[in-house]
C-alpha positions in Angstrom: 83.8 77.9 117.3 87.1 76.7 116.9 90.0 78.5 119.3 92.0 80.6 117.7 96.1 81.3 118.8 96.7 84.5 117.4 94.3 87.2 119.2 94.2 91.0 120.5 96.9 91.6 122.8 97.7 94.8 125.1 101.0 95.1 124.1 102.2 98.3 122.5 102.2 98.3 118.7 105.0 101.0 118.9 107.3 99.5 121.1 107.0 96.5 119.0 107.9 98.5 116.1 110.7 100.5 117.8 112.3 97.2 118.2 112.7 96.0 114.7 116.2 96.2 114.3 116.0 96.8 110.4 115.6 100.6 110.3 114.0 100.2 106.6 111.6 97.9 108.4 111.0 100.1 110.9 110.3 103.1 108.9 108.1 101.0 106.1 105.8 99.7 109.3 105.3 103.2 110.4 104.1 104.4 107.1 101.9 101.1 107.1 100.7 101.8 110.5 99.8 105.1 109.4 98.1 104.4 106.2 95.9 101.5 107.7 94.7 104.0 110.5 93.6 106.5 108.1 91.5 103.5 106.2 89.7 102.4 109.0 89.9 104.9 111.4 90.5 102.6 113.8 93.8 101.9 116.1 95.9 99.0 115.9 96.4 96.5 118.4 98.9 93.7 118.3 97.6 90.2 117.8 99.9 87.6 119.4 103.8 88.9 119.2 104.5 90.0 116.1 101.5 91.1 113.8 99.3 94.5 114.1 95.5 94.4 113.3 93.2 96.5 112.7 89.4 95.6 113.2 88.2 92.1 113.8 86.3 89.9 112.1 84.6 86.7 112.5 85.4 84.3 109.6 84.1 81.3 108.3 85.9 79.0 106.2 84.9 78.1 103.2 86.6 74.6 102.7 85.7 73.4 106.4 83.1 75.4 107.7 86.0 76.7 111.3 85.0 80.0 112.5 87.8 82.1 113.8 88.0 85.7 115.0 90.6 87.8 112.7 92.1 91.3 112.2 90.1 93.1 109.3 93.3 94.3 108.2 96.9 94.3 109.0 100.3 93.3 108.6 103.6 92.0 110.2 107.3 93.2 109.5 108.9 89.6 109.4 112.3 89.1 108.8 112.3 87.8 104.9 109.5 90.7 104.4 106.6 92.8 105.1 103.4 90.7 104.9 100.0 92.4 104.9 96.8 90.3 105.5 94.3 92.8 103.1 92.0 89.6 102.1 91.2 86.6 102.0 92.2 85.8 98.2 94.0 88.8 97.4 94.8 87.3 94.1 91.1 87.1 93.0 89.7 90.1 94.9 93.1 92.9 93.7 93.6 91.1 90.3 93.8 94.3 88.4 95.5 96.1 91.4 98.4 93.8 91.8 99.5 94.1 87.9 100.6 97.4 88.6 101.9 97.1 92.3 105.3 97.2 91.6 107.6 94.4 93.0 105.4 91.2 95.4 104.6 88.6 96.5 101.2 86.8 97.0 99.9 83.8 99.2 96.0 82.9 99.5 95.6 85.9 101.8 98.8 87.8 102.2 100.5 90.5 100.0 104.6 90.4 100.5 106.7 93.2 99.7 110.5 93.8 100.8 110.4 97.4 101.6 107.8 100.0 100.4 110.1 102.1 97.9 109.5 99.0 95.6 105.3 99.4 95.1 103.1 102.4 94.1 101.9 103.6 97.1 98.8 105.1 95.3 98.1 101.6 94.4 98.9 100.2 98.2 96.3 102.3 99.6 94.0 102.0 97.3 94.2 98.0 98.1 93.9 98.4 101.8 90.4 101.0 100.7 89.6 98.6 98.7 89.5 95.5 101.3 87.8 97.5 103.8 84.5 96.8 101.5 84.8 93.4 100.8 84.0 90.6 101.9 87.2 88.7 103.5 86.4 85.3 101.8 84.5 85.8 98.0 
């Protein structure tokens, strides 16, 4: 198994998000902190310095056969956005879901949004549900 950078840290996920400067930031990572707990039921531990998981997971690529350890779910409030890691093709697996989000971006695995007053929450939290039963890579 390939060794992976990112992994569980101790540090504390709420001092970590006490010191985002951006207040909008820091609120929007609170309600995200909150609303991940509630799916998995699970608390949140940081993974390297700047991204909160939830879970863990042992993934396989599909393209090279590398298995890493990874959050199940989780996200990071970077500077140009929030990103959440919900799946591994979020495009394919939240096609429907993502029509009616509201303002985002997508990568192969990541979900982008500004600040949270610009999605439907009931469709956010339905998407985090939803990954919870899915398999990360399908």
């Amino acid at each position: 198994m390939a060794e992976n950078k990112t992994k569980p840290t101790s540090s504390s996920v709420e001092e970590f998000i006490n010191s985002i400067k951006d207040e909008q930031k820091r609120n929007d990572s609170f309600v995200l902190l909150e609303m991940m707990k509630k799916a998995t039921g699970e608390e949140p531990k940081m993974w390297g310095s700047s991204l909160i998981g939830f879970g863990q997971v042992r993934l396989k690529s599909p393209n090279t056969g590398r298995e890493v350890d990874w959050l199940r779910l989780g996200f990071s409030p970077r500077k140009a956005n929030l990103s959440l890691y919900i799946s591994g093709d979020i495009n394919h697996q939240h096609a429907e879901a993502l029509k009616k989000l509201g303002k985002h971006k997508t990568g192969v695995g990541c979900l982008y949004i500004n600040k949270l007053e610009d999605v439907d929450m009931k469709i956010l939290k339905g998407m985090i549900e939803t990954s919870l039963t899915i398999e990360y890579f399908s």
